[in-house]
C-alpha positions in Angstrom: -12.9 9.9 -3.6 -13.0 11.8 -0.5 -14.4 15.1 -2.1 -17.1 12.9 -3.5 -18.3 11.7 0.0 -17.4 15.2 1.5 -20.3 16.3 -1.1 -22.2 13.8 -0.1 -22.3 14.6 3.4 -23.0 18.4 2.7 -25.8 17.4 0.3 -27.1 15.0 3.4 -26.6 18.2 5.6 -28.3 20.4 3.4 -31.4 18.4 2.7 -32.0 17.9 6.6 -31.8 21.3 7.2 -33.9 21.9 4.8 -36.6 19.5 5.8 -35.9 21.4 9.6 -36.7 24.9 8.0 -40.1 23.0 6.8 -41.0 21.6 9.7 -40.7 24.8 11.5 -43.0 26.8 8.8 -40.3 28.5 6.8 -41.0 28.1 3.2 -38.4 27.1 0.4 -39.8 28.0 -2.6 -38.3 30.3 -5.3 -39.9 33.6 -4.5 -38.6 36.8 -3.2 -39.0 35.2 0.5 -37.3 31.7 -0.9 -34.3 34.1 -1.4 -34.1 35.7 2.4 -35.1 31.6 3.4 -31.9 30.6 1.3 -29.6 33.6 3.2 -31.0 32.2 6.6 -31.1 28.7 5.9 -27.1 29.3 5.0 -26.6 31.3 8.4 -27.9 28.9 9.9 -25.9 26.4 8.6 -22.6 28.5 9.6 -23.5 29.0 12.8 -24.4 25.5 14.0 -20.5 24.9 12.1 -19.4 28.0 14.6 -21.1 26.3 17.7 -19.9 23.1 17.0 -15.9 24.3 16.8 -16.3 26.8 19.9 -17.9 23.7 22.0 -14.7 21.6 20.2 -12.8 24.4 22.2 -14.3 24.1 25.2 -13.8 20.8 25.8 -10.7 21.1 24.7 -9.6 23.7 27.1 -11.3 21.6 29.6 -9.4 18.7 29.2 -5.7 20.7 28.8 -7.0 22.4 32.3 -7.5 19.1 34.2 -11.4 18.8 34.5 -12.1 15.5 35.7 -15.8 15.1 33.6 -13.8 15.6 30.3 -12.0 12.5 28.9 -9.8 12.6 25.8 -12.0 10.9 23.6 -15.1 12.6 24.4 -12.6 15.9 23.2 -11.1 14.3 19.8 -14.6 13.3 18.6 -15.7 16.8 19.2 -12.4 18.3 17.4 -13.1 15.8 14.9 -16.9 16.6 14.2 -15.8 20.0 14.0 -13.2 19.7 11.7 -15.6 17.9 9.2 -18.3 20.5 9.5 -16.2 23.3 8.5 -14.7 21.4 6.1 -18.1 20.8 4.3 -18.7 24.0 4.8 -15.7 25.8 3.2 -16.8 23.1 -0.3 -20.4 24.2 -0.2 -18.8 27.8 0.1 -16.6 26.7 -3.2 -18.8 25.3 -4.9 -21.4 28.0 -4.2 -18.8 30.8 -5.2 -17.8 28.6 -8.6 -21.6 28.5 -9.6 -22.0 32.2 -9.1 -18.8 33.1 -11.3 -19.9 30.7 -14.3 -23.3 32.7 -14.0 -21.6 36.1 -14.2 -19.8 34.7 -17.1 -22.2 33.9 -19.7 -22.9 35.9 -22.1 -26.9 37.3 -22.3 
C-alpha cells in the first residue's frame, strides 16, 4: 500500500512540475525539444531532491552544533521531507529504468 501512495505522490510531483515548466514557457510536447524538456524537467527534479537533503544537513548540523534558531522539530521535518523526496525519486528512477528495459526487449 505504501508503494501505491509513494507513486502517487511522484505522479503529484511530476505533474506540478510539469505545469511549472509551462508556466515558465518551456514546452512539453513530443518533439525533438520535448526530449531535452524531458532531460531538464528530470534535472530539475533531482536537484530540488539534492537541495532539499543538503538544507536537511544543514539544519541538522546546526542543531548538533548548538544554534539557538534551530529547534529539533523544525530539523526532523526537514530530514523527513528529504527522506521522502529521494525516496520518490529512486521509484520514478526504477520505474523509469524497468520501462526502458521492456522497450529494449521487444522484438521489432
Amino acid at each position: 500500500m505504501s508503494t501505491i501512495s509513494n507513486v502517487d505522490q511522484v505522479l503529484a510531483e511530476m505533474r506540478r512540475i510539469a505545469s511549472a515548466a509551462q508556466g515558465s514557457g518551456i514546452e512539453t510536447g513530443t518533439t525533438q525539444k520535448g526530449d531535452a524538456d524531458f532531460a531538464s524537467l528530470l534535472k530539475q527534479s533531482v536537484n530540488q531532491v539534492n537541495d532539499m537533503q543538503q538544507s536537511a544537513s544543514k539544519l541538522s548540523s546546526a542543531l548538533s552544533a548548538g544554534d539557538p534558531n534551530v529547534d529539533v522539530a523544525q530539523v526532523m521535518v526537514a530530514l523527513q521531507k528529504a527522506g521522502v523526496a529521494f525516496q520518490a525519486m529512486t521509484e520514478v528512477r526504477n520505474r523509469l529504468v524497468s520501462a526502458y528495459q521492456d522497450i529494449m526487449s521487444m522484438q521489432v
